[in-house]
C-alpha distance (Angstrom), angle and dihedral (degrees) to the residues before:
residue distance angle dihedral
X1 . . .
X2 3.72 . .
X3 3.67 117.7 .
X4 3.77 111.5 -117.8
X5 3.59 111.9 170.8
X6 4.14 110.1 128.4
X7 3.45 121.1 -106.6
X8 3.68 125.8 -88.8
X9 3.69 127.1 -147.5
X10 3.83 106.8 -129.2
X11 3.95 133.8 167.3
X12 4.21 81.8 -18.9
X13 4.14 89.5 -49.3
X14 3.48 128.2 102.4
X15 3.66 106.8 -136.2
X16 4.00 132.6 165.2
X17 4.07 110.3 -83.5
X18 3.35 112.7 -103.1
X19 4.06 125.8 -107.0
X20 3.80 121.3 -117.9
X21 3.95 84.9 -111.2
X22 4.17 86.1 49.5
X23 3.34 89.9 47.6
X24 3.97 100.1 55.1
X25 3.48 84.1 47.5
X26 3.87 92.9 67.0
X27 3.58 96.1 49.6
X28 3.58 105.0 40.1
X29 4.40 84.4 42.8
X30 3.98 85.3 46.3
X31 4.22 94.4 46.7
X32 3.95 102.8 37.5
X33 3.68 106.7 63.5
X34 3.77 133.9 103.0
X35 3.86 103.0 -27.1
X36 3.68 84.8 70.0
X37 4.14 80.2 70.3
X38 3.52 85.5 73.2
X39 3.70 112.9 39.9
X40 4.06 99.1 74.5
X41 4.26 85.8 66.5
X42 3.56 93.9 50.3
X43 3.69 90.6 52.6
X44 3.52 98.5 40.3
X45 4.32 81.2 56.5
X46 3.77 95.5 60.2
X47 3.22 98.2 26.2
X48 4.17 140.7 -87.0
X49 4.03 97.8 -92.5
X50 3.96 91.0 43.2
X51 3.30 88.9 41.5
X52 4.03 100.0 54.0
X53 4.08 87.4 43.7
X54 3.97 87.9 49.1
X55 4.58 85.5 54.1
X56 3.84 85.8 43.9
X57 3.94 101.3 46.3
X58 3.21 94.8 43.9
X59 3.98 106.6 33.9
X60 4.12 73.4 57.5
X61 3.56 95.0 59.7
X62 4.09 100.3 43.0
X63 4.10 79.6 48.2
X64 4.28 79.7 65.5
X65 3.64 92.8 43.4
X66 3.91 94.9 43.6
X67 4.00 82.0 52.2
X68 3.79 92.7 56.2
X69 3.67 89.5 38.6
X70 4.41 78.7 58.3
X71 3.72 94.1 48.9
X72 3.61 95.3 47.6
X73 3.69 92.3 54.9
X74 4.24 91.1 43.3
X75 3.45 87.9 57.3
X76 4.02 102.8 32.1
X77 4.24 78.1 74.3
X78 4.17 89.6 -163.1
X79 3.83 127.8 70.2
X80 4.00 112.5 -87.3
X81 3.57 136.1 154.3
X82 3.95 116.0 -140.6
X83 3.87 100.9 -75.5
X84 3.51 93.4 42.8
X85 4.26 88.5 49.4
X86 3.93 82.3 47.2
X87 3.57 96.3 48.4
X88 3.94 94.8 44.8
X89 4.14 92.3 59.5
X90 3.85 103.4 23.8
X91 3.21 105.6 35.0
X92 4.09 145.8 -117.4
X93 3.63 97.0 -44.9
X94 4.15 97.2 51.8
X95 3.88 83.0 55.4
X96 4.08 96.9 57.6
X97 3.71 91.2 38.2
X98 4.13 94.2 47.4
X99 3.65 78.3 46.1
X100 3.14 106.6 60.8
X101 3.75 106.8 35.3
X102 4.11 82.1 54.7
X103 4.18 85.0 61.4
X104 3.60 96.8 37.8
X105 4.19 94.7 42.6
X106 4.24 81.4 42.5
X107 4.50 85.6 54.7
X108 3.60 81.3 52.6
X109 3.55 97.8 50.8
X110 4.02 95.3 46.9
X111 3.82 85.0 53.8
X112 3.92 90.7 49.6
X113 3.52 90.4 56.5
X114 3.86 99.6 43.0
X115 4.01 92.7 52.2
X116 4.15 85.8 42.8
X117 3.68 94.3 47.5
X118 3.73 88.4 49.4
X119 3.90 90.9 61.0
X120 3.38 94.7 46.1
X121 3.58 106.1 56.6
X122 3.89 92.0 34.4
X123 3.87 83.9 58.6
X124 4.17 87.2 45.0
X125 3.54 99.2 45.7
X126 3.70 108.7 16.4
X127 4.12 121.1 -120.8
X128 3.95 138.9 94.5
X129 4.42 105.6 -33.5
X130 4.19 85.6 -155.3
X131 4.19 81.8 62.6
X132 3.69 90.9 38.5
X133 3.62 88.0 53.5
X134 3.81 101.3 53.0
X135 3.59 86.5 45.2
X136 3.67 92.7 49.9
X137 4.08 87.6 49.2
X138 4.02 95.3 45.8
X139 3.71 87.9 58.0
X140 3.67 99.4 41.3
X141 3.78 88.6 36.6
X142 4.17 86.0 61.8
X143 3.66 99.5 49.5
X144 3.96 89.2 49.3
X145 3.65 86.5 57.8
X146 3.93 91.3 43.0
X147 4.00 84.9 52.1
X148 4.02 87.6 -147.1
X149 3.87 111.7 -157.4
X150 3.55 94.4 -147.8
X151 3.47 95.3 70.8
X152 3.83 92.6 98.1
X153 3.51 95.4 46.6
X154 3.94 89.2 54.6
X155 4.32 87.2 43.1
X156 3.77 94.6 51.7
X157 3.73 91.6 47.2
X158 4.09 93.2 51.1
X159 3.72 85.8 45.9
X160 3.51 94.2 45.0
X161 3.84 84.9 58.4
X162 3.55 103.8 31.8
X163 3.78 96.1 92.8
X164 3.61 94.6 49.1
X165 3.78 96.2 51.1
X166 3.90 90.8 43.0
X167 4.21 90.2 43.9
X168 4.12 88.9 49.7
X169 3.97 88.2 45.9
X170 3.76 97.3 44.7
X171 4.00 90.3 50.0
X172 4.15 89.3 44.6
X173 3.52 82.3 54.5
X174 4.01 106.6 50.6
X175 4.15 85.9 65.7
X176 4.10 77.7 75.4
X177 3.30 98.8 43.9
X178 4.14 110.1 139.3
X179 4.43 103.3 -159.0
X180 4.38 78.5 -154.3
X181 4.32 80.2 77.4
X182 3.35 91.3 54.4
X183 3.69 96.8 55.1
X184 4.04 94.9 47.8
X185 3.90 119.9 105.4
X186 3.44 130.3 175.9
X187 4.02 108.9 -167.1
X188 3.75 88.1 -179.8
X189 3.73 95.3 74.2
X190 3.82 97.0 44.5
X191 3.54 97.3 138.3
X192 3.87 97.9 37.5
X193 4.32 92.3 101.9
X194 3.63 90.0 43.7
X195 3.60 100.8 97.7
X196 4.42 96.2 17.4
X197 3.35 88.8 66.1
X198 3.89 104.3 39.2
X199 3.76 81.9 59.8
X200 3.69 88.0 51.0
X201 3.87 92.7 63.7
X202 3.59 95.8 23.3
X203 4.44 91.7 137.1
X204 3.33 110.0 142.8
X205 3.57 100.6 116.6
X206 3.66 82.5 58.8
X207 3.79 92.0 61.3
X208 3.75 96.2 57.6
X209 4.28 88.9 53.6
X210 3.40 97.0 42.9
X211 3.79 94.6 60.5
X212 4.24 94.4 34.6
X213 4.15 74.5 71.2
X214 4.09 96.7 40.7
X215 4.08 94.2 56.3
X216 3.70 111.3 -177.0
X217 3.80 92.7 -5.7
X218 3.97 96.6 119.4
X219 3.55 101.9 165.7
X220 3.66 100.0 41.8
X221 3.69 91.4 39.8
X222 4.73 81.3 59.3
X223 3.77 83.3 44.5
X224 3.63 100.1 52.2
X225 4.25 88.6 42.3
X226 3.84 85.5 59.9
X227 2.92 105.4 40.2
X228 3.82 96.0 42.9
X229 3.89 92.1 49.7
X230 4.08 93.8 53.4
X231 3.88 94.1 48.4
X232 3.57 93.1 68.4
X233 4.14 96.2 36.0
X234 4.28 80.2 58.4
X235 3.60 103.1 51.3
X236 4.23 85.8 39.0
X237 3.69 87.7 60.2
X238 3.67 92.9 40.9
X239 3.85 99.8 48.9
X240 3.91 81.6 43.9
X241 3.64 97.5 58.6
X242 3.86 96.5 41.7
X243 3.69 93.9 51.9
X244 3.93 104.6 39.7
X245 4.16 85.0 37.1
X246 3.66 84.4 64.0
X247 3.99 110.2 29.9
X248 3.45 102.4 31.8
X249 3.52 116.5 -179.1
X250 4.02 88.1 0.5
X251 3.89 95.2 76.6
X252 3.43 103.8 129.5
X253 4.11 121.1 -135.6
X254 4.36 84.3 -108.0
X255 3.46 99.5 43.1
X256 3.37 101.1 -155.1
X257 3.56 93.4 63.8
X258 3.56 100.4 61.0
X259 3.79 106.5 54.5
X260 3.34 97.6 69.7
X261 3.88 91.8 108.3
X262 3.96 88.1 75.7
X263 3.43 85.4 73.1
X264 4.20 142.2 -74.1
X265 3.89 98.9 -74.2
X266 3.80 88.9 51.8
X267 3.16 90.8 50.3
X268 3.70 96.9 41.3
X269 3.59 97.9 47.0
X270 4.10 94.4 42.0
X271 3.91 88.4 52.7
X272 3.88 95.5 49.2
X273 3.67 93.2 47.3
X274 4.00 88.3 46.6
X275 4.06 93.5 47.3
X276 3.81 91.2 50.5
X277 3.48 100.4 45.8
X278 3.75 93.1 50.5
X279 3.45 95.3 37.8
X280 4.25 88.0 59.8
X281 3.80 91.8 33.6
X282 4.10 77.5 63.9
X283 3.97 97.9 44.6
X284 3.61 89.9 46.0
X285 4.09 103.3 46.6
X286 3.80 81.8 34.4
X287 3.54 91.8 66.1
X288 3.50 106.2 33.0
X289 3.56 81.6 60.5
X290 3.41 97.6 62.5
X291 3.57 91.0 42.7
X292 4.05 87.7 59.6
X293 4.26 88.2 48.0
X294 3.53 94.2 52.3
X295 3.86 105.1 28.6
X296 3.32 99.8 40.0
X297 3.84 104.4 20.2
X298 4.37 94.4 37.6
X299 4.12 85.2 -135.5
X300 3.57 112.2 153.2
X301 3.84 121.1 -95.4
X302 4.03 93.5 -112.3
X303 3.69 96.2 47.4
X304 4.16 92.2 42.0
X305 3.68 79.3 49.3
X306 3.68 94.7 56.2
X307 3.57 94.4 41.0
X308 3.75 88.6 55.9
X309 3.55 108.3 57.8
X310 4.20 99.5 15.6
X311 4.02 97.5 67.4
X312 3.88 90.4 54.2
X313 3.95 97.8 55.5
X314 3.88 82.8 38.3
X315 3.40 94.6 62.4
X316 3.80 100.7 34.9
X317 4.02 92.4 54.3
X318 3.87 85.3 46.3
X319 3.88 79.2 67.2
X320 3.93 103.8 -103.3
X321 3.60 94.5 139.7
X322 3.98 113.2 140.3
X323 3.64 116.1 115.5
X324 3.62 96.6 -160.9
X325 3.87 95.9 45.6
X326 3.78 91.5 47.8
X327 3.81 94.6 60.2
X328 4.23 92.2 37.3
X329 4.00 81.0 64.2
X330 3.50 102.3 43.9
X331 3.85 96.5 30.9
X332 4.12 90.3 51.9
X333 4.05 108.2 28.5
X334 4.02 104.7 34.3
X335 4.23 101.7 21.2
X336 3.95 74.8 39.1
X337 4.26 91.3 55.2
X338 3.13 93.5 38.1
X339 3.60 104.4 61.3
X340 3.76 87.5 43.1
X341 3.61 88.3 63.3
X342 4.19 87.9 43.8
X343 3.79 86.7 56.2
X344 4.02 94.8 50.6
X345 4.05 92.5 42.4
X346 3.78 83.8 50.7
X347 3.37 99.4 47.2
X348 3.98 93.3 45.9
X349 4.19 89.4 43.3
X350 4.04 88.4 62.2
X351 3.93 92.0 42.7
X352 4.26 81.7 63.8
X353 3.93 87.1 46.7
X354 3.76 93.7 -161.8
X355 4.13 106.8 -161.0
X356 3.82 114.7 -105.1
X357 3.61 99.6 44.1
X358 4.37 85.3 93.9
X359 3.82 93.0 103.9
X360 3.64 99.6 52.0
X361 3.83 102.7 30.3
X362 3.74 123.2 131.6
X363 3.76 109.2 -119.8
X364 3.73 93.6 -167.2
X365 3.95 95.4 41.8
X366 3.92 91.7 159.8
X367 3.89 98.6 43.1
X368 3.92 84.7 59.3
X369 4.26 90.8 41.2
X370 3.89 100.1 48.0
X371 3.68 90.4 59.2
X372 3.27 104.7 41.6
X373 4.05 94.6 47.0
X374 3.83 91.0 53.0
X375 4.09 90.7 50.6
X376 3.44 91.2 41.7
X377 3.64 100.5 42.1
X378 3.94 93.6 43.7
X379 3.80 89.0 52.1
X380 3.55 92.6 50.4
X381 4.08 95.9 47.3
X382 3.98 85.3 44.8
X383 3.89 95.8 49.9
X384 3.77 81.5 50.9
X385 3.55 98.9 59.0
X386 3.37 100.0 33.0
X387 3.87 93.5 52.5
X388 4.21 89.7 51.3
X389 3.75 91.8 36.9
């Protein structure tokens, strides 16, 4: 049957809208991706059953924001991308802020993925991960600078596949699983998830594509935000409960790499799965970095180039090179601003109640907001401290 949906106008090409199914796609593809790598050691620190309610609590609370983040766009009526929806209802100065904590949270993403993919294939192939890791960056680095198109194609079929490898892992797993793990807590390191796993379902970027492809499709565009936001909080607590059920304490900080005692294909298949999803997570935030540098900032491409893919392996020889602490600091202080900033632009976008938004709109706007500031907020202050301290 011939497709006849109208066109959309998306990103400058017209393209078919999306279907509610397509559109959970995008945001569970867009949230579940390499920060999932490091949400197993976390848990297995405080402890499995604190751990799981930490992934529930929370994945319940970025469900509120990626609701606002929804609304916002409904009643936005043009195509924007967070700044721009920030800028448009708060002014000039939310913009350049929401800006820059994007680029400086995306720097601290690339270097997540360069000290993770250096674990991985040192625990693949054997050898030094620091070398691994420059070698992982001067490849990644060069197809940054090529801009390859086929970068999303690759990233939608490693997310299409992602839960299945991670669901056939997790239930590999449970045949190990030791009920001792489940009793262990560590009250010490409460607020060690905190910002891991905000990174983890950090997907509000998502929200804002998946309804530029569901125009005028308010209800299904709230459908597909739920339902796309819980996917990836149930296969987090899954993959969670498999691995720290069986390695306990040994969990390592990647946690790919440190299964590999239940045998080579686990280890194998864990490690490939970890490698590629890193390795895209890099291509991707790579490039939408430059995108932001020359777009938005008119640099030229060399020197957004540069900028890009220098300022990683700067930092990373200057010795930042823990995974888990890298994604605590971006998860907690700029995912942590930025939804603070979602909350206010939301908050001011219903105070213009712009007709048309009826469909989709929040009832209980400040049950959703109260929450989600006091995470947020916390995480933020805490990132703070703990990054000075």
């Amino acid at each position: 049957m011939k497709d006849e949906r109208p066109l959309v106008l998306h990103k400058g090409v017209y393209k078919k809208p999306a279907t509610v199914g397509e559109a959970v796609f995008m945001i569970t593809g867009l949230t579940i991706g390499a920060g999932i790598l490091g949400v197993p050691y976390v848990v297995a620190q405080v402890g499995l059953i604190v751990g799981l309610i930490y992934i529930l609590v929370l994945g319940l609370v970025v469900l509120s924001l990626n609701l606002m983040v929804g609304e916002i766009a409904v009643r936005a009526g043009e195509p924007l991308q967070l700044p721009g929806l920030a800028g448009k209802y708060l002014g000039s100065w939310a913009k350049r802020v929401l800006s820059v904590t994007i680029i400086l949270g995306g720097y601290g993403s690339l270097l997540a993925y360069v000290i993770g993919e250096g674990e991985a294939l040192s625990a693949l192939f054997g050898g030094n991960k620091i070398y691994w890791s420059v070698f992982f960056w001067s490849i990644a680095s060069f197809l940054v600078w090529r801009g390859l198109q086929t970068v999303k194609r690759v990233d939608r079929i490693v997310s299409f596949s992602v839960i299945a490898i991670i669901s056939i892992l997790s239930f590999f797993l449970f045949r190990y699983f030791d009920a001792g793990n489940w009793q262990y807590i560590n009250i010490s390191k409460i607020f060690l998830p905190y910002g891991v796993i905000l990174f983890a379902l950090h997907g509000s970027p998502a929200i804002v594509e998946a309804h530029a492809l569901l125009p005028n499709k308010q209800k299904s565009f709230k459908k597909a935000v739920i339902i796309g936001t819980l996917i990836p909080i149930a296969v987090y607590m899954l993959f969670a409960l498999a691995v720290v059920g069986a390695g306990g304490l040994t969990t390592t900080d990647v946690a790919s790499v440190g299964i590999g005692y239940f045998g080579t294909g686990v280890l194998l298949a864990a490690n490939i799965y970890a490698i590629l999803a890193m390795g895209t997570a890099f291509l991707g935030m790579g490039m939408a970095l430059k995108q932001i540098l020359t777009w938005d900032y008119k640099l030229p491409k060399w020197s957004a180039d540069a900028l890009v893919v220098i300022i990683p392996l700067f930092l990373f020889t200057a010795g930042l090179r823990s995974f888990i602490f890298i994604l605590e600091i971006v998860g907690g202080l700029f995912i942590g601003t930025e939804a603070v900033l979602m909350v206010l632009t939301c908050w001011k976008a219903r105070q213009a109640r712009k007709a048309g938004a009826s469909r989709y709109d929040l009832r209980n706007f400040w049950l959703l907001a109260v929450p989600v500031m006091i995470v947020f907020t916390f995480a933020t202050v805490y990132s703070i401290v703990k990054l000075f301290i």
